[in-house]
NUTI-418763 format. One line per 5 residues: number of its first residue (from 1); their letters; for each residue x, y negated, z negated of C-alpha. Coordinates in pm, whole numbers, always signed. Layout:
! residues N
NUM) A) X,Y,Z  ...
END
This chain:
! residues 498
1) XXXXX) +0,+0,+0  +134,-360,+56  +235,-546,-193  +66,-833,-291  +270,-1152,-416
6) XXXXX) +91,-1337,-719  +129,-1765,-724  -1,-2022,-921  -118,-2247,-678  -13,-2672,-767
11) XXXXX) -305,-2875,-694  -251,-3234,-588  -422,-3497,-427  -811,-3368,-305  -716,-3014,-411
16) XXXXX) -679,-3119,-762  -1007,-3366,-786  -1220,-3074,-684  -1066,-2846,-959  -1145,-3069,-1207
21) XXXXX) -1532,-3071,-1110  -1520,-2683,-1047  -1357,-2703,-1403  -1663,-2856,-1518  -1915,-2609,-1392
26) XXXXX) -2026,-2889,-1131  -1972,-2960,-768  -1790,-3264,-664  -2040,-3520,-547  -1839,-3758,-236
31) XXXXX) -1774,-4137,-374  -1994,-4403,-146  -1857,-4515,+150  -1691,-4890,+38  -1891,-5171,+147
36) XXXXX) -1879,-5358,+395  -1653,-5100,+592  -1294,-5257,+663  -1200,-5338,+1038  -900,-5304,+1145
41) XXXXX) -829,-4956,+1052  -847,-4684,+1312  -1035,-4360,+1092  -1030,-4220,+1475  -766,-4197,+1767
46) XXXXX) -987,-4468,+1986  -1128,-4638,+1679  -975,-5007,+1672  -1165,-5398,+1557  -1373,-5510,+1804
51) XXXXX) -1606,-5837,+1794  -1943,-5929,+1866  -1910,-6197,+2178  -2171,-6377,+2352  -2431,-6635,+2164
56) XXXXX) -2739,-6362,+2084  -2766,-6054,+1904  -2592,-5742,+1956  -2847,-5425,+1998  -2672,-5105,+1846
61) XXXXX) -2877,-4817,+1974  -2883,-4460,+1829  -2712,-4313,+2124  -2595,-4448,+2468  -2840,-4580,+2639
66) XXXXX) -3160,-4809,+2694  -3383,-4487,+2620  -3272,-4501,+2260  -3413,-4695,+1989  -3223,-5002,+1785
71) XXXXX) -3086,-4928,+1483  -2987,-5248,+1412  -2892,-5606,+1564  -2545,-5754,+1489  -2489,-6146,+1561
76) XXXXX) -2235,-6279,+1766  -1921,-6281,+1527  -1982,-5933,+1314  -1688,-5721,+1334  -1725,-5369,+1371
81) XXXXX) -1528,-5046,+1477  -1550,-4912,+1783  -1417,-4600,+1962  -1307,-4646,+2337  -1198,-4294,+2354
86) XXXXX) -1556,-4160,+2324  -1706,-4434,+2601  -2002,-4299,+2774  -2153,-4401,+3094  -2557,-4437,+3119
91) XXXXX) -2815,-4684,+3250  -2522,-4894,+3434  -2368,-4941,+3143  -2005,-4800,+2948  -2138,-4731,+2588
96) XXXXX) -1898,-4632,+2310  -1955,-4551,+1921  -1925,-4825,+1689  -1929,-4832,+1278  -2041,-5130,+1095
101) XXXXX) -2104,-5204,+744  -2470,-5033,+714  -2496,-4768,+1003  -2337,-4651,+1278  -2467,-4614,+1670
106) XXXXX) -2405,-4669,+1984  -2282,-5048,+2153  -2240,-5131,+2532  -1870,-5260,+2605  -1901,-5593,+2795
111) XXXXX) -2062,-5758,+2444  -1760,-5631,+2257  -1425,-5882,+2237  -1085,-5781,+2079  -1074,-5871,+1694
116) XXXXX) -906,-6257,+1663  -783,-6086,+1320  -820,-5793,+1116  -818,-5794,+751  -589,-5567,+580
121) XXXXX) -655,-5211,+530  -792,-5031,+248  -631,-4749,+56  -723,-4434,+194  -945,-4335,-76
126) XXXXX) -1172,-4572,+0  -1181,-4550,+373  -1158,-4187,+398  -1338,-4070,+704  -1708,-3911,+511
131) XXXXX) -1913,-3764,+820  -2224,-3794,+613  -2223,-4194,+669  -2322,-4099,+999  -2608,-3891,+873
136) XXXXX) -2978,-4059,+765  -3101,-3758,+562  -3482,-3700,+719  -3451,-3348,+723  -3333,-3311,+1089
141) XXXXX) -2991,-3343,+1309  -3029,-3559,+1619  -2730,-3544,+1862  -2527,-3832,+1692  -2538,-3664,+1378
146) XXXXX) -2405,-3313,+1503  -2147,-3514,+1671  -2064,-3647,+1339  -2042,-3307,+1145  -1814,-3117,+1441
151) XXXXX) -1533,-3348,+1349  -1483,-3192,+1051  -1489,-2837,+1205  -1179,-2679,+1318  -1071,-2399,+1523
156) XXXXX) -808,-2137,+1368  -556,-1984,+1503  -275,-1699,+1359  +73,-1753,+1445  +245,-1465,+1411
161) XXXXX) +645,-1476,+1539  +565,-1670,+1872  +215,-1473,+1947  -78,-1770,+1886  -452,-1634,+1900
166) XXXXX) -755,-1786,+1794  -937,-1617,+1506  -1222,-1809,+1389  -1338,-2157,+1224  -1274,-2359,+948
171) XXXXX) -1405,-2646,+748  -1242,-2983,+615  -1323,-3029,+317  -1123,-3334,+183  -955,-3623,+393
176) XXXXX) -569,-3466,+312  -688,-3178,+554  -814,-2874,+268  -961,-2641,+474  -1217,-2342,+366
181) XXXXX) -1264,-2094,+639  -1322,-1660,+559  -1026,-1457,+391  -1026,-1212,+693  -995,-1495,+938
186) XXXXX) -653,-1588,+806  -526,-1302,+637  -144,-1159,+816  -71,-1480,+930  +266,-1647,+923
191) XXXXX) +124,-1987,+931  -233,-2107,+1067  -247,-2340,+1362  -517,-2607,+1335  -732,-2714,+1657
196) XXXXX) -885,-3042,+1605  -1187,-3178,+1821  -1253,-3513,+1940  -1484,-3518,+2176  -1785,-3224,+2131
201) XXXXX) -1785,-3146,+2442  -1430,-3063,+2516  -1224,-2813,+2359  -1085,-2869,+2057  -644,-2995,+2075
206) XXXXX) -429,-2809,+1819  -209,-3052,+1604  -129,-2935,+1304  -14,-2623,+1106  -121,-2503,+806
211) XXXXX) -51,-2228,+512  -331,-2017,+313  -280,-2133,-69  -474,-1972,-175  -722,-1650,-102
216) XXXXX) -979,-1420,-235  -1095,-1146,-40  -1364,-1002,-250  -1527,-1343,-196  -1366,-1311,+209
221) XXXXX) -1264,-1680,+166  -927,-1863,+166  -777,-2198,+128  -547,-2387,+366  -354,-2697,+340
226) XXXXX) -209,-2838,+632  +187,-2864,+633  +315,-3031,+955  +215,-3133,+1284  +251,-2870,+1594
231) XXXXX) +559,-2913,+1624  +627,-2836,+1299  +717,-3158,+1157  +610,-3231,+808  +272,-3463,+731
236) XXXXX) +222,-3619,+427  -141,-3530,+330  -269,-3828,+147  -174,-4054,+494  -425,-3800,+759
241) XXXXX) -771,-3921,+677  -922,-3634,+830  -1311,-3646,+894  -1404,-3399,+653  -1767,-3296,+437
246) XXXXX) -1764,-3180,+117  -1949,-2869,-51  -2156,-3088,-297  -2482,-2810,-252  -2555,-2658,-536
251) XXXXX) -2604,-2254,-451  -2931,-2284,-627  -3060,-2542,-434  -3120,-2371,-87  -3401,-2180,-20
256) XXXXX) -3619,-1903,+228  -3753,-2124,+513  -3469,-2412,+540  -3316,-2518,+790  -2992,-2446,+902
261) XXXXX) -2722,-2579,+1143  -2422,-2306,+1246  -2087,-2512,+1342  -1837,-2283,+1505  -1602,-2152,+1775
266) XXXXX) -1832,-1812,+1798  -1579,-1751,+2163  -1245,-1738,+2036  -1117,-1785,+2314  -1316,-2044,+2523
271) XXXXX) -1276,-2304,+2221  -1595,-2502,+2294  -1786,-2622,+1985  -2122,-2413,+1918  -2403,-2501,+1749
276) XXXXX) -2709,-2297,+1703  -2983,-2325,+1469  -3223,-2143,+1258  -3375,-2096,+868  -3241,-1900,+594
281) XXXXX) -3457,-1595,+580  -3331,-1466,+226  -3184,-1622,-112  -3003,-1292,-287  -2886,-1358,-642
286) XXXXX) -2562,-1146,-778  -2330,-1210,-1041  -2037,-1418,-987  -1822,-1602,-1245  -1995,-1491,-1553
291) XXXXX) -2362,-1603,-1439  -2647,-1480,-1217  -2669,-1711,-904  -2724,-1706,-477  -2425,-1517,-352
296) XXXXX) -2610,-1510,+14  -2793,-1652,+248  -2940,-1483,+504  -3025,-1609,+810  -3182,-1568,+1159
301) XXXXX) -2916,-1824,+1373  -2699,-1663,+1585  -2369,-1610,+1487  -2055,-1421,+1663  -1754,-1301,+1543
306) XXXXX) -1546,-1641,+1567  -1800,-1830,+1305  -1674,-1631,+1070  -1535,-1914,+840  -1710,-2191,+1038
311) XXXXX) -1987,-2451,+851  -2329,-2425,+816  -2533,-2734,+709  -2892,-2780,+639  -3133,-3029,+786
316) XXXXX) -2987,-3305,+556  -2633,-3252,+702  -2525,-3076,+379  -2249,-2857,+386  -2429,-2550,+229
321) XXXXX) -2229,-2207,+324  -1993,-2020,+533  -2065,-1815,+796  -1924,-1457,+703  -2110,-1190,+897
326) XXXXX) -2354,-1057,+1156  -2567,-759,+979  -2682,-502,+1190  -3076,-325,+1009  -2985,+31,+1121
331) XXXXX) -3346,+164,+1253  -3442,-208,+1432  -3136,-305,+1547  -3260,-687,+1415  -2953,-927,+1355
336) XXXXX) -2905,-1145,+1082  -2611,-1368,+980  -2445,-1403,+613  -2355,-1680,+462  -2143,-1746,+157
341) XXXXX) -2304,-2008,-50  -2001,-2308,-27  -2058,-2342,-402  -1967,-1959,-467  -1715,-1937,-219
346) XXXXX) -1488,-2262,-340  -1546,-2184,-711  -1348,-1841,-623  -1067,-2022,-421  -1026,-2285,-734
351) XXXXX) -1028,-2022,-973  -663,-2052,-1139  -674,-1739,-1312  -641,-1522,-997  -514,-1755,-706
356) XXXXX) -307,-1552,-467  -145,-1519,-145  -90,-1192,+5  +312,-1125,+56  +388,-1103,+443
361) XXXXX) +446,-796,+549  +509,-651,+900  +651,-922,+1036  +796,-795,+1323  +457,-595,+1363
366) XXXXX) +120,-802,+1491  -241,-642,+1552  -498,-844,+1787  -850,-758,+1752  -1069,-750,+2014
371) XXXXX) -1394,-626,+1894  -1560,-369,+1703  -1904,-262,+1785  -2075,+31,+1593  -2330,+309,+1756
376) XXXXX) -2633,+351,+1482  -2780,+693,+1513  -2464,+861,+1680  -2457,+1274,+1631  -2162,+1426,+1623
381) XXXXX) -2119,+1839,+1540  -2492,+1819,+1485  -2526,+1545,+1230  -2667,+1177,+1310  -2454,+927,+1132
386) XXXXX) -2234,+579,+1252  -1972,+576,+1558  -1756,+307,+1523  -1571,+202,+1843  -1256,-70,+1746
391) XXXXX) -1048,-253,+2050  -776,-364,+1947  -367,-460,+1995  -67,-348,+1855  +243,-542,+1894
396) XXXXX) +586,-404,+1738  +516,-82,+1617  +654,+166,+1895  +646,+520,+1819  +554,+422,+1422
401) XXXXX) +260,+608,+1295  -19,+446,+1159  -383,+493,+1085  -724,+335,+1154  -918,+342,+844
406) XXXXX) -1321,+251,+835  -1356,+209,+415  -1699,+176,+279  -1823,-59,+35  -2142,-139,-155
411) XXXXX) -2235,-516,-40  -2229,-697,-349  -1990,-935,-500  -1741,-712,-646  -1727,-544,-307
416) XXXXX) -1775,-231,-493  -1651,+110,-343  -1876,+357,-219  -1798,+676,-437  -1874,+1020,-330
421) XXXXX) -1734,+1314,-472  -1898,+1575,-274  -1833,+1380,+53  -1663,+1675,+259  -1269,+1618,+219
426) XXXXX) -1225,+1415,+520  -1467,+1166,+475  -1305,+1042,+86  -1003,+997,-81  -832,+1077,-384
431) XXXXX) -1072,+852,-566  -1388,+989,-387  -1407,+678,-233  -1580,+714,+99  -1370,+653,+446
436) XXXXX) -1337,+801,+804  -983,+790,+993  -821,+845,+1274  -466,+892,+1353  -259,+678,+1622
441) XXXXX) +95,+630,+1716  +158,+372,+1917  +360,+401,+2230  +498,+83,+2345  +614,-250,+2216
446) XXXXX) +253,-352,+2290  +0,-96,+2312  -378,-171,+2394  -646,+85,+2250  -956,+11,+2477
451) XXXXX) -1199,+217,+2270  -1034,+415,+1978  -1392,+600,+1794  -1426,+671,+1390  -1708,+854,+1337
456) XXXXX) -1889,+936,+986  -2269,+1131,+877  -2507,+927,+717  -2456,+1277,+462  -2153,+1138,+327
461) XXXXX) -2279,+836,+182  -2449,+1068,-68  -2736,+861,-157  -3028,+1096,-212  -3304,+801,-323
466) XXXXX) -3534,+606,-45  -3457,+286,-38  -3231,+6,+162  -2864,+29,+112  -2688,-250,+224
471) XXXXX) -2283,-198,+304  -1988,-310,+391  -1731,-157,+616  -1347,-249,+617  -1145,-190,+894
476) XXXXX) -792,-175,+876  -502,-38,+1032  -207,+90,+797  +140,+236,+930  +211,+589,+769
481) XXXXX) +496,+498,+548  +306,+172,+410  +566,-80,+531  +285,-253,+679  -126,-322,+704
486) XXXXX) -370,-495,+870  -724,-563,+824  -885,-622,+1171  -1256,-662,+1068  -1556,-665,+804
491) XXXXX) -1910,-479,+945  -2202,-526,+708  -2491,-252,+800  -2821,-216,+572  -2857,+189,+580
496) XXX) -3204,+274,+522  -3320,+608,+407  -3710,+709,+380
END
């Protein structure tokens, strides 16, 4: 088994305000936005003063163009930011985004001059770039708003030695660039690379690095503080000003028939934003920290593998979970996504007591995933049970034997193993804990297994009582003499038996 290296993680800066409210059994609730909102300080690449010309009112629209309605009208004179890198073209006009103390919207360019003057900047932690300013709270998202909220949703990708592949999403959660994203979206990488997005509809640029601080896979959620730019120069945190939304949602405080908005790179690999929408179809309490509280949402959106870490918001633009999972009901075949509550899933990163980061091992060995998919009602020697079929890469490992292992776990909190002492031998091990394996030995520096099958009975599970069983699989890859391991995936399945 690999050996896992145990750190106390050093918070500073955002890291260590949001321990101290964790501390307190509360959520960190985001400071107001100062008012009036400085000019002359770029919170955006295009972002720079501009000036209200002319000798009549300014009309700031909710989006770019005629069609939308006034938000507000500025006089000739008011100051304002405005972001030429975002411009727009509609109705004969060049719109771009401006900010102004009050709102935000949209402006048409030939009424905006070059500031005379800008006032001096603000400290950071007053002008730190809050994408909720952008949101009015009535219960619904209109395009300006999601806008708003992708900027603080990144796309993640593992560097391992010089291989870079994306693996999933992430969320900013503080203006010094703390990300949250899933445990298994990170885990065996030798440092994280960051993809930021500017404009929604174009894929998102990668600029910065990161490392996981901190990680707890029980929870399948990790920490990551970005280091240096992409070329691996060092950043000082406190001087990004990342766009970034904070988990200030209680778990409690979400409920069956809300809303929800699912941020996300669900591709990995075509790197455009995705946003899909739904309701959360079920609150499920567990135990978690000492206390009984929502450890998941359920919900009907559509989610795909790369969410996995991504941000989902309700209605209000409030940053209420991750997305963890797609779960498979094994007679239906009905879909519906997991989602960590942010509240749980932070509290277990912030935990002191048991931060950790796993040791790297393998590193001149790298395993790509490319999907797992699993065959529900498959009968093999006569008995009906689950087929798995994993795709998936192996770099570095020529003629080193390994094995694919499928563990099962109850889905709960604890991630609890399945225990079955009269599974036949091959389907537990020493500990009765239940598996299925298969044996591979890879053949080349990079060897590609299109369709590599692990197959286990519904018998072994060993549950005798009708009922819903809800699980977890793990699948991992492991070489023979435990130099090295992989996890490539989490399946969740509900196994029903009448």
């Amino acid at each position: 088994m690999a050996r896992r290296l145990t750190r106390w993680v050093i918070l500073t800066g955002g890291l260590a305000a949001l321990a101290t409210s964790l501390a307190l059994g509360v959520m960190p609730v985001a400071a107001a936005p100062a008012a009036p909102i400085p000019v002359g300080y770029a919170q955006a690449s295009g972002e720079r003063c501009a000036e209200v010309n002319g000798q009549v009112g300014l009309n700031v629209r909710s989006g770019p163009g005629v069609a939308y309605g006034v938000v507000q009208t500025l006089q000739p004179g008011t100051q304002l930011q405005a972001d030429y890198d975002r411009f727009q073209e509609a109705d004969g006009y060049q719109w771009v985004p401006v900010r102004f103390s009050g709102g935000t919207g949209w402006a048409i360019t030939p009424r905006l001059s070059p500031c005379a003057a800008s006032p001096t900047p603000v400290p950071s932690s007053a002008n730190s770039a809050l994408v909720l300013t952008s949101v009015n709270h009535d219960g619904t998202l209109d395009h300006n708003e999601i806008g708003a909220i992708a900027r603080s949703v990144v796309l993640l990708a593992n560097v391992q030695g010089k291989r870079v592949y994306a693996t999933g999403t992430g969320t900013i959660t503080t203006p010094d660039g703390m990300i949250v994203t899933n445990a298994h979206v990170v885990e065996g990488a030798d440092q994280i690379a960051i993809g930021v997005l500017d404009n929604i509809n174009d894929p998102p640029e990668y600029r910065y690095l990161g490392k996981t601080i901190s990680i707890d896979t029980n929870i399948d959620v990790a920490l990551i503080a970005i280091q240096s730019d992409i070329d691996g120069r060092p950043v000082n945190a406190a001087n990004l000003h990342l766009p970034y939304i904070p988990a200030t949602m209680p778990a409690d405080d979400v409920f069956r028939g809300d809303t929800v908005y699912i941020f996300g790179y669900p591709g990995i690999g075509d790197d455009y934003l995705v946003v899909t929408t739904g309701g959360i179809v079920s609150v499920e309490n567990g135990d978690a920290f000492g206390e009984r509280m929502p450890v998941w949402y359920r919900t009907d959106a559509e989610l795909a593998p790369g969410n996995s870490g991504g941000l989902a918001v309700n209605g209000n633009g409030d940053f209420i979970g991750i997305p963890t999972f797609v779960q498979t009901e094994q007679e239906t075949g009905a879909r519906l996504g997991g989602i960590r509550p942010a509240q749980v899933a932070l509290r277990a990163v912030m935990n002191e007591s048991q931060p950790s980061i796993p040791e790297p091992v393998g590193q001149a060995v790298a395993v790509e995933l490319n999907r797992v998919t699993l065959d529900h009602g498959a009968v093999v020697g006569g008995q009906p049970g689950i087929r798995l079929h994993v795709a998936f890469v192996i770099i570095g490992a020529q003629d080193q034997p390994a094995t694919l292992f499928a563990h099962f776990y109850r889905d709960d909190v604890p991630t609890t193993p399945l225990i079955n002492p009269d599974a036949p031998g091959q389907y537990r091990d020493k500990q009765d804990a239940v598996l299925t394996s298969a044996s591979i030995l890879p053949c080349c520096a990079e060897t590609t297994y299109d369709d590599l099958p692990l197959f286990i009975p519904y018998a072994a599970f060993g549950f005798t009582q009708p009922g819903t069983y809800p699980l977890k699989i793990l699948v991992e890859v492991i070489s023979d003499d435990q130099a090295w391991r992989y996890t490539l995936s989490w399946e969740f399945i509900s196994y029903i038996l009448r």
